[in-house]
LONUTI-210299 format. One line per field, with one value per residue: residue in three letters; chain; x, y, z of N, C-alpha, C in turn. Coordinates in nm, 3 decimals, always signed. Example, Ala and Ser with C-alpha at 12.3 -4.5 7.8 and 13.67 -1.06 7.14 Angstrom:
// residues 2
code = ALA, SER
unit = A, A
n_xx = +1.319, +1.285
n_yy = -0.569, -0.225
n_zz = +0.780, +0.708
ca_xx = +1.230, +1.367
ca_yy = -0.450, -0.106
ca_zz = +0.780, +0.714
c_xx = +1.320, +1.290
c_yy = -0.330, +0.003
c_zz = +0.780, +0.787
This chain:
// residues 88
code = UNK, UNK, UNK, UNK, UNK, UNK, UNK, UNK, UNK, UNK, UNK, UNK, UNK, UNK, UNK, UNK, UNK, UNK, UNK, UNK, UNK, UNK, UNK, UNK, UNK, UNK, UNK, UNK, UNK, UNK, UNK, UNK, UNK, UNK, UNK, UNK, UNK, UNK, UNK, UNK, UNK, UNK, UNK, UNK, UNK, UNK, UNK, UNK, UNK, UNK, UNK, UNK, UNK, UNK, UNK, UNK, UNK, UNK, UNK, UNK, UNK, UNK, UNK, UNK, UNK, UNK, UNK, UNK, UNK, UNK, UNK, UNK, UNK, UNK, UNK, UNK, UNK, UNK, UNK, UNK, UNK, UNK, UNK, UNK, UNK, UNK, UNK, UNK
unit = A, A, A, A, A, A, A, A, A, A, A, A, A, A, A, A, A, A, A, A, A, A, A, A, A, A, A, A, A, A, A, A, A, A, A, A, A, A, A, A, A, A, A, A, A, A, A, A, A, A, A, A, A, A, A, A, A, A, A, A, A, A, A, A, A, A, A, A, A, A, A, A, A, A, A, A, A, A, A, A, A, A, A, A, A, A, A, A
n_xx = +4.785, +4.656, +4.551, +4.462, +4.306, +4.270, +4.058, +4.128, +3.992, +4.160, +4.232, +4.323, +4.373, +4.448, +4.572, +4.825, +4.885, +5.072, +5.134, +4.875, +4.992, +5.157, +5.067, +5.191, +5.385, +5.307, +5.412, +5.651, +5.509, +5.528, +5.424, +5.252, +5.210, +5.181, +5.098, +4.890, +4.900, +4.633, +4.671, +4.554, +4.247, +4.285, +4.244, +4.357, +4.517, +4.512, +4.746, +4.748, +4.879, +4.676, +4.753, +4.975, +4.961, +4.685, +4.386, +4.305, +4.575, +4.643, +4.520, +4.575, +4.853, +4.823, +4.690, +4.895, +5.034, +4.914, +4.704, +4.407, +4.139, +3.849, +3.718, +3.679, +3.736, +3.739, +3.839, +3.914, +4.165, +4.208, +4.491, +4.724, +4.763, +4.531, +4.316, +4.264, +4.169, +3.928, +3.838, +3.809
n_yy = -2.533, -2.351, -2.411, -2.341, -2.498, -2.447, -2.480, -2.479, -2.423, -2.402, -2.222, -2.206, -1.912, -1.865, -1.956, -1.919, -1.926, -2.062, -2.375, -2.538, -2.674, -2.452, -2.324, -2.471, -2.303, -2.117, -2.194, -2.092, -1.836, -1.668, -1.857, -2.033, -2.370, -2.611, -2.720, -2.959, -2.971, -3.088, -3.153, -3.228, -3.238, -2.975, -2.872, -2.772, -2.764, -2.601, -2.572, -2.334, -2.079, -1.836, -1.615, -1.511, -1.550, -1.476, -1.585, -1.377, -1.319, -1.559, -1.587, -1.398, -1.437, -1.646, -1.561, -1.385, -1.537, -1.582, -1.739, -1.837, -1.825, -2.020, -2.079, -2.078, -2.289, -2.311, -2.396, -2.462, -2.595, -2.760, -2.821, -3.049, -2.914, -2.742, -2.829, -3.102, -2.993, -2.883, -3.096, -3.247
n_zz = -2.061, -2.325, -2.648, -2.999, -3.272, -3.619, -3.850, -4.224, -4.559, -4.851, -5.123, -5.479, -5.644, -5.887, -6.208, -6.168, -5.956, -5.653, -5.555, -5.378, -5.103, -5.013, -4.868, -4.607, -4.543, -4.330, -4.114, -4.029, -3.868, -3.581, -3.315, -3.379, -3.407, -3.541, -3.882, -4.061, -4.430, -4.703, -4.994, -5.217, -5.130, -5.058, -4.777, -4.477, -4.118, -3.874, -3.606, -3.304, -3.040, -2.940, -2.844, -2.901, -3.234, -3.402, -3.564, -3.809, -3.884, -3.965, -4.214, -4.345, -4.418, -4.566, -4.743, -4.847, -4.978, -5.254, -5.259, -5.165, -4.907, -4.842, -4.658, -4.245, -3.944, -3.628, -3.275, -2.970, -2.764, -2.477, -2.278, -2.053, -1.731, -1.707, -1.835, -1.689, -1.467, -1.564, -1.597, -1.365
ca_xx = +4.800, +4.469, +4.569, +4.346, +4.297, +4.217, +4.063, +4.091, +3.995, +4.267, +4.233, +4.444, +4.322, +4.445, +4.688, +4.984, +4.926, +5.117, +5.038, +4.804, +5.091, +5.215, +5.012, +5.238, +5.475, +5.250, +5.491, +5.728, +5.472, +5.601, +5.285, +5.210, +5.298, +5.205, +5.033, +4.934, +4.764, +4.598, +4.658, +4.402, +4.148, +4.287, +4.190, +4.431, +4.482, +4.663, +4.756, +4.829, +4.878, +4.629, +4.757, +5.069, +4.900, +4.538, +4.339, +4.329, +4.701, +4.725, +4.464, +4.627, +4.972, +4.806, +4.675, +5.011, +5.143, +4.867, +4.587, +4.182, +4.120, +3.767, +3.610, +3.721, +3.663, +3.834, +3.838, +3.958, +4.233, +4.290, +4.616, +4.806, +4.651, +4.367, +4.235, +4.266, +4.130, +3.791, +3.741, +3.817
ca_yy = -2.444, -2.357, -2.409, -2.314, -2.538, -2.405, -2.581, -2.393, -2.442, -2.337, -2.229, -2.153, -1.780, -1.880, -2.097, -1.836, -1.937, -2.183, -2.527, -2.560, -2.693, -2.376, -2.295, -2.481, -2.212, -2.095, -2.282, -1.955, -1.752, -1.715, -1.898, -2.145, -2.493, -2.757, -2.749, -2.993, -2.947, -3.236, -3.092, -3.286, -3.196, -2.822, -2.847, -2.695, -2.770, -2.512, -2.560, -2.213, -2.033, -1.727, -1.490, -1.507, -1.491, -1.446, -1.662, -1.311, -1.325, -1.666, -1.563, -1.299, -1.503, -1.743, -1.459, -1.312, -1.663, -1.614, -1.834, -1.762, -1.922, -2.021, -2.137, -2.127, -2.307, -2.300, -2.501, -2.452, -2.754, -2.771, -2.909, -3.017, -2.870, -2.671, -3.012, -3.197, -2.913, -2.904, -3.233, -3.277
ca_zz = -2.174, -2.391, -2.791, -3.051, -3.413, -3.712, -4.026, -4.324, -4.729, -4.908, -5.283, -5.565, -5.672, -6.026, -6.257, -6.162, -5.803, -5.625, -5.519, -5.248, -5.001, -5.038, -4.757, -4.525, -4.478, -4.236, -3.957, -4.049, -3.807, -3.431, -3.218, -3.504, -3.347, -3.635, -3.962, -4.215, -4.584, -4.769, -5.149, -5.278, -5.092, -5.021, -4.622, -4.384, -3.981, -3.768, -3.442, -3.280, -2.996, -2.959, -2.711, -2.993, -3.342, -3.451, -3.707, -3.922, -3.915, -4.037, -4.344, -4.417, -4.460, -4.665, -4.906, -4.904, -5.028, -5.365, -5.189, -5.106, -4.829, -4.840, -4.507, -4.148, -3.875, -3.498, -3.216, -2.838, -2.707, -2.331, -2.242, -1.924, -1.602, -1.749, -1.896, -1.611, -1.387, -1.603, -1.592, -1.235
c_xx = +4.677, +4.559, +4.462, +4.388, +4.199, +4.151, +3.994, +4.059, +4.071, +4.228, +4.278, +4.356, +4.333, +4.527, +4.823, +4.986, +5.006, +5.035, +4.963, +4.905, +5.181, +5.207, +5.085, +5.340, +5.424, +5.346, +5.611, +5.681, +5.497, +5.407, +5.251, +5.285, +5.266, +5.111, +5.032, +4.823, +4.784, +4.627, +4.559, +4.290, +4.138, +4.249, +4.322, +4.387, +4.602, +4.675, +4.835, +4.803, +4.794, +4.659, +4.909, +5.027, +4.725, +4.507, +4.354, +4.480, +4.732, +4.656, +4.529, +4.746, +4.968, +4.763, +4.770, +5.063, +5.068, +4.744, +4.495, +4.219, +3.945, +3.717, +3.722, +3.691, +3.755, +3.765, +3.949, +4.010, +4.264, +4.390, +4.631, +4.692, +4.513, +4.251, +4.154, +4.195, +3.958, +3.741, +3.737, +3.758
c_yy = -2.457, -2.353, -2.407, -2.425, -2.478, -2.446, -2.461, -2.462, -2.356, -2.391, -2.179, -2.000, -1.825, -1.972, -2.054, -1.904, -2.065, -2.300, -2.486, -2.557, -2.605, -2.302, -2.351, -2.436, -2.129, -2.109, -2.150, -1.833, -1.779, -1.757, -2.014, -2.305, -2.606, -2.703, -2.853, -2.924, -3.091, -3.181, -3.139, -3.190, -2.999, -2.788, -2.845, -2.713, -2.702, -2.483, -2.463, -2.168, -1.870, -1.606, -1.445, -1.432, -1.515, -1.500, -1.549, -1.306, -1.449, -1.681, -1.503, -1.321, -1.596, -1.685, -1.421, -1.413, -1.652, -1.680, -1.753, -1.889, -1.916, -2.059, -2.139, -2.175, -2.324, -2.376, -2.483, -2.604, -2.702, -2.886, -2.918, -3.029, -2.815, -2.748, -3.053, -3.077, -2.839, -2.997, -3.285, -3.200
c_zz = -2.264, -2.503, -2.838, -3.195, -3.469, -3.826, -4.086, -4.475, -4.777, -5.089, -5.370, -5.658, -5.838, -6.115, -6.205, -6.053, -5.746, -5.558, -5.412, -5.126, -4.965, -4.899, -4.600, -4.429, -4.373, -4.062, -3.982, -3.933, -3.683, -3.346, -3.322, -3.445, -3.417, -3.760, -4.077, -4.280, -4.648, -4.888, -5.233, -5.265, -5.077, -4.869, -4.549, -4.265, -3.932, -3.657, -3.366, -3.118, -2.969, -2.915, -2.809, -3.151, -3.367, -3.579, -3.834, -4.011, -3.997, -4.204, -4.407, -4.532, -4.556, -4.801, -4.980, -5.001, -5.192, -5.348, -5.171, -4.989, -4.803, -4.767, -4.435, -4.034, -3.718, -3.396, -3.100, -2.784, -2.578, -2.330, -2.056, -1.855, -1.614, -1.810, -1.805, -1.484, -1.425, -1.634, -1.471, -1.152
């Protein structure tokens, strides 16, 4: 199975907006299979399924929530057989 990670900056648009961690409702989207958020820091990791949802989709959801999301960055995981079948 190929998974994709996401790291995002997550930032509060204004004082109205909600916390940072707000951003973890993210796990609400169908293909979304883990996220955390640091609140501190505001950095976001989302481990998704692509052929399901799309990094725009998961911006989008984080705008809807009140959030900027200011940088992204992605990242291709081989699992399983497809791993073990490019390294073999």
């Amino acid at each position: 199975m190929v998974e994709y990670t996401v790291a995002m900056q997550i930032e509060r648009c204004s004082a109205e907006s909600p916390p940072v961690f707000a951003a973890g409702s993210v796990l609400r989207i169908r293909g979304v299979r883990c996220a955390t958020v640091d609140p501190a820091s505001g950095a976001m990791t989302v481990r998704f399924d692509r052929a399901l949802v799309t990094i725009g989709d998961l911006v989008r959801w984080i705008e809807d929530q009140g959030l900027a999301v200011g940088s992204v960055a992605q990242e291709r995981i081989e699992s399983g057989a497809a791993a073990r079948a490019a390294t073999g």
